[in-house]
Each structure stands twice: as structure tokens, then as C-alpha cells.
BATI-196918 format. One line per 4 residues: their letters; for each residue x, y, z of C-alpha. Coordinates in Angstrom, 1 decimal, decimal comma. Layout:
% BATI-196918
A> X/Y/Z  ... $
This chain:
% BATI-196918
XXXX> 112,5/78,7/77,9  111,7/78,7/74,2  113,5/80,9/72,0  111,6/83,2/69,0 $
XXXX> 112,5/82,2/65,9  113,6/85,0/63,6  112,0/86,9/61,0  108,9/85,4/59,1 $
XXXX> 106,8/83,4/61,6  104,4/81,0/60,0  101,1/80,7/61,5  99,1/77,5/62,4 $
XXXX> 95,7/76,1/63,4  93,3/75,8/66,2  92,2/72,3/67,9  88,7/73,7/66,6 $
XXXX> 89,7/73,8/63,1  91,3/70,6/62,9  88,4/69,2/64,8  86,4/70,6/62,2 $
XXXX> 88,0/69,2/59,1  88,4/65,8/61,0  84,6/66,0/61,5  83,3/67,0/58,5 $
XXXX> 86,0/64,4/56,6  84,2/61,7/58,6  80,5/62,9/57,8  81,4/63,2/54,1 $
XXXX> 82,4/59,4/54,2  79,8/58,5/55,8  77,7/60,0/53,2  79,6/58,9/49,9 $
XXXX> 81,9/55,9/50,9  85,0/57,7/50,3  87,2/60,5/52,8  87,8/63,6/51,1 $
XXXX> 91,9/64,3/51,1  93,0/67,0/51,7  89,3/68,4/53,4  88,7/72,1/53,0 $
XXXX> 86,6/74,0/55,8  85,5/77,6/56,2  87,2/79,5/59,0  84,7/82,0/60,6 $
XXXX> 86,9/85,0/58,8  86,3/83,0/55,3  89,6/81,3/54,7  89,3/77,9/53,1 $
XXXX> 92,2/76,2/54,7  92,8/72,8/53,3  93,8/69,7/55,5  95,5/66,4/55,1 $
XXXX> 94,5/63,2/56,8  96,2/61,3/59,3  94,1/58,8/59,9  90,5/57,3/58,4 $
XXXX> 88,5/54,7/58,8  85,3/52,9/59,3  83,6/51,4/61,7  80,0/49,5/62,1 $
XXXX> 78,3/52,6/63,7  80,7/55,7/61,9  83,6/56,8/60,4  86,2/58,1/62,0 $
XXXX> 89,0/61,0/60,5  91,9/62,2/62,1  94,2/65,7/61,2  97,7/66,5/63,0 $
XXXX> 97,6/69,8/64,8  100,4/72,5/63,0  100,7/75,4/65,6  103,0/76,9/63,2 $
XXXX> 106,0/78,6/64,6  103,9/79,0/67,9  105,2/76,9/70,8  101,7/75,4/71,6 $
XXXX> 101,3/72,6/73,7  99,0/70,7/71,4  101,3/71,3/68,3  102,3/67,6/66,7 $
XXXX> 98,8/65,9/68,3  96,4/63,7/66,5  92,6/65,0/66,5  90,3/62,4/65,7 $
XXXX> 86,4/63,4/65,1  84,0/59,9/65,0  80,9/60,5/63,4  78,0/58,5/64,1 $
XXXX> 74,2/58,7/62,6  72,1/60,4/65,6  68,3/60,0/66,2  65,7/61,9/63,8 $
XXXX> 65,8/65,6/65,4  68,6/65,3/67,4  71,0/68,0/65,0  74,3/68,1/65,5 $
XXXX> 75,4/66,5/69,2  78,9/66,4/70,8  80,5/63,8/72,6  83,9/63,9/74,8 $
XXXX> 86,2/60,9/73,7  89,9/59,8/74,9  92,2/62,7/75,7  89,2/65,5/75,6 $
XXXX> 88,0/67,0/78,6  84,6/67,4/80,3  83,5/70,4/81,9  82,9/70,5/85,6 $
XXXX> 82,5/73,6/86,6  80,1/76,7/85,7  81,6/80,1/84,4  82,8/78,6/81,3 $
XXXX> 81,7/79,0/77,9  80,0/75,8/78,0  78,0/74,8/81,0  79,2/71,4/83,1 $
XXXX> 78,5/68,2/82,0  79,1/69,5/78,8  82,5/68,5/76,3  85,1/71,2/76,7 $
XXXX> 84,3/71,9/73,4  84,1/75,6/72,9  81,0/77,4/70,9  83,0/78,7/67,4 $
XXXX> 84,8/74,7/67,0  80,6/73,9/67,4  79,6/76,4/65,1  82,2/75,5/62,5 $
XXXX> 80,8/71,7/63,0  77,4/72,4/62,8  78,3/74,4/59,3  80,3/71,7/57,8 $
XXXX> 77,6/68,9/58,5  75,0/71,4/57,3  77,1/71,8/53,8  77,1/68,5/53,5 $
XXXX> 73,7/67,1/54,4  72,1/70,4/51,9  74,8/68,8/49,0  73,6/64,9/49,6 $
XXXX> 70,1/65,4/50,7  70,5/64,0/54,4  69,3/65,3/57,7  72,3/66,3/59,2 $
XXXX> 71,3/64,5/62,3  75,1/63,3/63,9  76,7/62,7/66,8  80,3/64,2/67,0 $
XXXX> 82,5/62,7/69,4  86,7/64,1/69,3  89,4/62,7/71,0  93,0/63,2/71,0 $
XXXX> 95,2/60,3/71,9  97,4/61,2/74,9  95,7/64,6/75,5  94,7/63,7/79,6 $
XXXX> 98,8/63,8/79,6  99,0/67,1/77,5  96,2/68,5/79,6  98,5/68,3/83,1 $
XXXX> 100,2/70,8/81,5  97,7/73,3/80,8  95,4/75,1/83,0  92,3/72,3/82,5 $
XXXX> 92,4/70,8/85,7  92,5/73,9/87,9  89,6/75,3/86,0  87,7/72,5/86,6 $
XXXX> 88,1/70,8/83,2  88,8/67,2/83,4  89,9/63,8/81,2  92,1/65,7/78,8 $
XXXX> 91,8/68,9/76,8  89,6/71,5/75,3  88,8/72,5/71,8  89,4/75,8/71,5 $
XXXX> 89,5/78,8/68,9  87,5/81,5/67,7  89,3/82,5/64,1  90,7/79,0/63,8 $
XXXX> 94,1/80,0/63,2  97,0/80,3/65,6  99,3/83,5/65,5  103,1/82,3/67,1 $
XXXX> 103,9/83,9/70,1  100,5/86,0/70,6  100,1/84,3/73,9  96,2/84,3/73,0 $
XXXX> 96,2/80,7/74,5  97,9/82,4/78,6  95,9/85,5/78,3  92,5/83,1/77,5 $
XXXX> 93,4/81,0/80,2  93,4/83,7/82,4  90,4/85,2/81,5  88,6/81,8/82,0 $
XXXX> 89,9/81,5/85,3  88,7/84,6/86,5  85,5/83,7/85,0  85,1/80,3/86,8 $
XXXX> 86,1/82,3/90,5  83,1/84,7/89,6  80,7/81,6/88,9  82,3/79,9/92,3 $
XXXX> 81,2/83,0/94,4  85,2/83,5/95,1  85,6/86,6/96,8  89,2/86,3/96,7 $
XXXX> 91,7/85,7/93,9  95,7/85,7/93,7  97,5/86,3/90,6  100,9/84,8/90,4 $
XXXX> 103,9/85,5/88,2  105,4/81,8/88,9  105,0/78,9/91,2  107,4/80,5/93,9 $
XXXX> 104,8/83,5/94,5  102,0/80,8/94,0  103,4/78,8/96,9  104,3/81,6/98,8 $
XXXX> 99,7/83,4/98,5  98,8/79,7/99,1  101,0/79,2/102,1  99,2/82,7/103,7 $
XXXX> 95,8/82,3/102,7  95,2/78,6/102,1  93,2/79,8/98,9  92,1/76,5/96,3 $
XXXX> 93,3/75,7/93,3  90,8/77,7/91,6  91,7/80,8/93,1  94,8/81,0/92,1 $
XXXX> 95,5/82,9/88,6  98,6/82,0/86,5  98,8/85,7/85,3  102,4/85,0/84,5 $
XXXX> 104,0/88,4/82,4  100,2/89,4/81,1  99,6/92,2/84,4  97,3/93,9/81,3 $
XXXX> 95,2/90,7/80,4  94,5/90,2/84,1  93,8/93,8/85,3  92,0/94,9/82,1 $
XXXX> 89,3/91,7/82,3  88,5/92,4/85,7  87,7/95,7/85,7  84,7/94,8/83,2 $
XXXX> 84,4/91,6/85,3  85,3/92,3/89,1  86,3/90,2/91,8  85,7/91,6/95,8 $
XXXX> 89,4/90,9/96,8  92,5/90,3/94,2  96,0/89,9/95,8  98,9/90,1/92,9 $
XXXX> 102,3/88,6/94,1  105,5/88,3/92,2  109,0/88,5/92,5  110,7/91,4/92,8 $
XXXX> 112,1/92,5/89,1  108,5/91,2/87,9  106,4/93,5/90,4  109,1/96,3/90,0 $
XXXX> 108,3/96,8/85,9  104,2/97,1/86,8  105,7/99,8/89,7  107,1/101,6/86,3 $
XXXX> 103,9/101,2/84,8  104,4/98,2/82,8  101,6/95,8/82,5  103,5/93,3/80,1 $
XXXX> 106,1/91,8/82,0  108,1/90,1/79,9  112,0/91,0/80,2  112,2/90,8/75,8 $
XXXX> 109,0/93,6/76,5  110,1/96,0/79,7  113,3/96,4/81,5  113,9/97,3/85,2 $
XXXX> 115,3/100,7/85,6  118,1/100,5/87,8  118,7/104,7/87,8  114,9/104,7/88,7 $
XXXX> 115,5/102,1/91,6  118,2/104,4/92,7  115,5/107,1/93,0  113,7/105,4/95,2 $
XXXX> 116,4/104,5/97,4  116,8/108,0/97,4  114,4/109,1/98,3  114,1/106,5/100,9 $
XXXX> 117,5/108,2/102,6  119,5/105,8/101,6  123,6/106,9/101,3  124,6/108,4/98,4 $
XXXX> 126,7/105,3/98,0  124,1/102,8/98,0  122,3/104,7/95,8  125,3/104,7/93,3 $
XXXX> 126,0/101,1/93,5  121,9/100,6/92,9  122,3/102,3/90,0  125,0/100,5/88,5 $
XXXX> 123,3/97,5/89,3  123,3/94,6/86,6  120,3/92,7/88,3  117,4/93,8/90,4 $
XXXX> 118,3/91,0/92,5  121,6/93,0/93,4  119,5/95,8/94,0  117,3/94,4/96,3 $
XXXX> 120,0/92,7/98,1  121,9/95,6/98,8  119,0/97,8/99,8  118,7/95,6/103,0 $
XXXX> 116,8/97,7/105,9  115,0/100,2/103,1  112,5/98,5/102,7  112,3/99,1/98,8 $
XXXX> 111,0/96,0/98,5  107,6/97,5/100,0  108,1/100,8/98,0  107,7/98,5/95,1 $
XXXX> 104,9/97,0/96,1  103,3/100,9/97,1  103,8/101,8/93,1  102,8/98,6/92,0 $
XXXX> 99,4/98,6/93,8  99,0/102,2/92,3  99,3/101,0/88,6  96,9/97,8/89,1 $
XXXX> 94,1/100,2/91,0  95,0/103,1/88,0  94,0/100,2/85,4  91,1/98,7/86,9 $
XXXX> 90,0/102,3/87,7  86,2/102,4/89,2  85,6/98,8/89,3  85,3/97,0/92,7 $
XXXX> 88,1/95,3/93,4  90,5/95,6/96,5  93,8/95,3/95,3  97,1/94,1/97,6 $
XXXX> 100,1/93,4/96,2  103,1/90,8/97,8  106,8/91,2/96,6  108,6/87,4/97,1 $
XXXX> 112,2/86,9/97,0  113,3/83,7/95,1  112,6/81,6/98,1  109,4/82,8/98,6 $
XXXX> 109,4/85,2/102,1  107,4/87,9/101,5  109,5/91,1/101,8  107,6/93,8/100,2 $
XXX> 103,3/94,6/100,8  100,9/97,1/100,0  97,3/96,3/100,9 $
């Protein structure tokens, strides 16, 4: 659990960026002798950021220059790593190439936005490369022709972390951005991740895809349908990011399983998830105990509930569990509205039985 800071949050930069000013500080040595310190790049909003080297040096075939990632105040996996860009001299004609070193991942797998075979380096860090090597080569009268390879020391460790390996990205991470600038707690990074995932199912010919709020409902949709790795979606608390990217890019069959408070706030209508975000009614629980026929004295002590855990313990032989999963259903098919997707929803208890479904 990581804790927002207060007030002020200060904002960082993307793997792309960094790769950039690495790159285009190992190119200008190249071309002059001498590593420019700090570099300035051009974001693609036109901010001139300016960025200090952590490492520089040469070698018989390039020149290598390295920048520290700063996430800012945004708990980013990446924050704190080294992002080295080695540029070589390429072949007359060749433009700008890309190479995966240590600690950066290659793609594997198609529906990404670089094909496989390819460096999971995405196509604005490339674009800001190929800009900063043209810059340079138009101010010294070169060709521009390079080969860009960037690593990051220890990133095949940092990439366990992330959601590389299950979408089919392997030997470390990606380089990622598209404004080059990291705003804290946005959760651009989850909701991305999701979006990729869906996109690498599509490309797959899935027909089938679970999104899970946490490993326990991710255990529970693999134990039932024996579904691989890259069918299952961490949606986490981002419902919206999920439902809204596939109704403009539908799957056949999505199941959505969560625990019980989780799947109970998208029953309200809630598509962020997040307890700092949405709150579980307890007097709407109540209701629903209610009007399930419950006792007026269970549905008292639901709604004086402190947990939806109590709640759901209580309600024993009401089934609200599947209730929950009824309403739940109806807010994912209200958001994906026409598109064709068959939606089921599983409610899991903590240790993972499924008590609640609505297919």
C-alpha cells in the first residue's frame, strides 16, 4: 500500500524521455568529442526539459550516456533506474535503428504498438529519438545514420513486476510515454497496461477474457476456465478503463470477477473502484436485503454494517452475493452499450469460492 503524499505533487519523466536525452547525449559526443551536461530534449507538447548525466563514456564502436529516471511523487516502478542509450555509427541509409540491450524487453507477441521481434520500445520514445539525432546531424552536417541500443541495468528484475511478461514482452522492460512526462498517481501506467492487454487477446484470436480485481479472483477465473496468462486482465480498481476500451475494441466473451465490496461499488454504478474514490453503501445493501425478504432485523444490522464483509457474512442464504453480481453485470453491459461482448460477472469471497454469478 502506498500512501498519497499531500498537497503539491511534483511530476516526473517517462523511460522515453530519459531514453531520449540519454540517446541524443551519446550522439552529440559522438559528433563533437564532448557529452553535453545537463542535455535538453523537446517533449512532443514542446517543453525543453533539461537532464543530468549519470553516466558517460566511450567506447571503440560508440558512446554511451546514461540519465536516472525521476517519477516524481508518482510511485512508479521504474522511478530511481539507470537508462543507458549506446550510440553506434549505422550503415549509409540505414536512419535511425533500435536495438534492445540489458534490462529492455523484446516484443513477442502481435497486438502491440510495435510488431514482434521488435524492442519494446514504443513509437513517441522513437519519434523523440529520431528528432534529436536529426537536430543534431542538420547542426554538424552528418547523416544521421545510428544505431540506438537502451538498456537498463536490472530492469528483467523490475520487469517481473510489471505486466511485460504476460503480454508477451520479454528480457526486461519497455520504453514507454507519449507526452514524456509522468503525472503522480494518474495511474496512466495500470490503465495502459490494461489497454495493451486487451489488445494482445484481440491479436491472439482470444475469444475469452477475465478481468480481475486481485490475484484471489485471478486464481479463483483460472481455476474454472483454465484461461492463459494472456487472458487474464489485471483490471484492478479501473472497471472504466476496461469497459470503456472494449466497447470500441470488443472481445466475444469477457467474465469480470472480484471480491465482493469491489463488485458491489460497480453494482452502485461505480466504475473506479478505489475505496479513496467510492464507498459501499451499507443502507443500499440493506435494500437489497430487503427486498430480497430478509428480516427486518438483518436488514438493520446490514445497515449498520462497518464492512461489506460483515454484510455479506451475515446475509448467509440471501444470496446477495448474486444480487450483486445481477447489478453489477447491468452497469458493465450499460457501459459497453452496443458493442459485442457477453458479459458474466463472478463475486469471490477472500478465499476465492465463488458465491455470487450473473452470466
Amino acid at each position: 500500500m502506498i500512501e498519497k503524499p499531500e498537497g503539491l505533487l511534483r511530476r516526473g519523466w517517462t523511460t522515453g524521455a530519459c531514453a531520449t536525452a540519454a540517446a541524443k547525449a551519446a550522439y552529440a559526443a559522438l559528433l563533437t568529442g564532448r557529452f553535453p551536461d545537463p542535455v535538453a530534449i523537446t517533449l512532443p507538447g514542446g517543453q525543453t526539459p533539461e537532464f543530468a548525466l549519470a553516466f558517460e563514456g566511450f567506447a571503440p564502436d560508440g558512446a554511451t550516456a546514461g540519465v536516472v529516471k525521476d517519477a516524481g511523487d508518482d510511485p512508479d516502478v521504474t522511478h530511481g533506474a539507470l537508462v543507458l542509450a549506446c550510440v553506434r555509427i549505422g550503415p549509409p541509409g540505414t536512419g535511425v535503428t533500435f536495438r534492445a540491450g540489458a534490462g529492455v524487453g523484446t516484443v513477442t507477441r502481435a497486438g502491440l504498438p510495435v510488431p514482434p521481434g521488435e524492442p519494446a520500445i514504443n513509437p513517441v520514445p522513437r519519434q523523440m529519438m529520431r528528432a534529436a539525432v536529426a537536430e543534431l546531424a542538420a547542426a554538424h552536417g552528418a547523416p544521421g545514420d545510428v544505431e540506438i541500443e537502451v538498456s537498463i541495468p536490472g530492469g528483467e528484475e523490475i520487469a517481473a513486476r510489471t505486466w511485460n511478461p504476460r503480454l508477451g514482452i520479454l528480457g526486461g522492460l519497455s520504453i514507454l510515454g507519449t507526452t514524456g512526462i509522468v503525472v503522480p498517481f494518474s495511474c496512466a501506467a495500470w490503465i495502459h497496461s490494461i489497454h495493451r492487454g486487451i489488445d494482445v487477446a484481440r491479436a491472439a484470436g482470444l475469444e475469452h477474457v477475465a478481468a480481475c480485481t486481485g490475484s484471489t479472483s485471478e486464481a479463483a477465473v483460472r481455476s474454472l476456465y483454465g484461461l492463459p496468462d494472456h487472458a487474464l486482465l489485471d483490471m484492478g480498481d479501473f472497471a472504466g478503463g476496461l469497459l470503456k476500451y472494449l466497447r470500441a475494441h470488443p472481445l466475444p466473451r469477457l467474465t469480470i470477477v472480484g471480491g465482493f465490496a469491489k463488485l458491489a461499488k460497480l453494482a452502485q454504478g461505480f466504475l473506479d473502484l478505489h475505496s479513496g474514490r467510492s464507498q459501499v453503501d451499507f443502507a443500499w445493501l440493506s435494500a437489497l436485503l430487503a427486498e430480497a425478504g430478509a428480516p427486518d432485523g438483518l436488514v438493520a444490522r446490514a445497515a449498520a454494517a462497518n464492512t461489506a464483509k460483515e454484510v455479506l457474512d451475515m446475509a448467509e442464504g440471501w444470496d446477495l452475493a448474486g444480487r450483486i453480481a445481477l447489478r453489477a453485470r447491468s452497469t458493465a453491459v450499460g457501459v459497453l452499450g452496443d458493442a459485442p461482448v457477453s458479459v458474466e460477472v463472478l463475486v469471490v469471497d477472500r478465499a476465492g469460492t465463488v458465491v455470487g454469478r450473473a452470466a
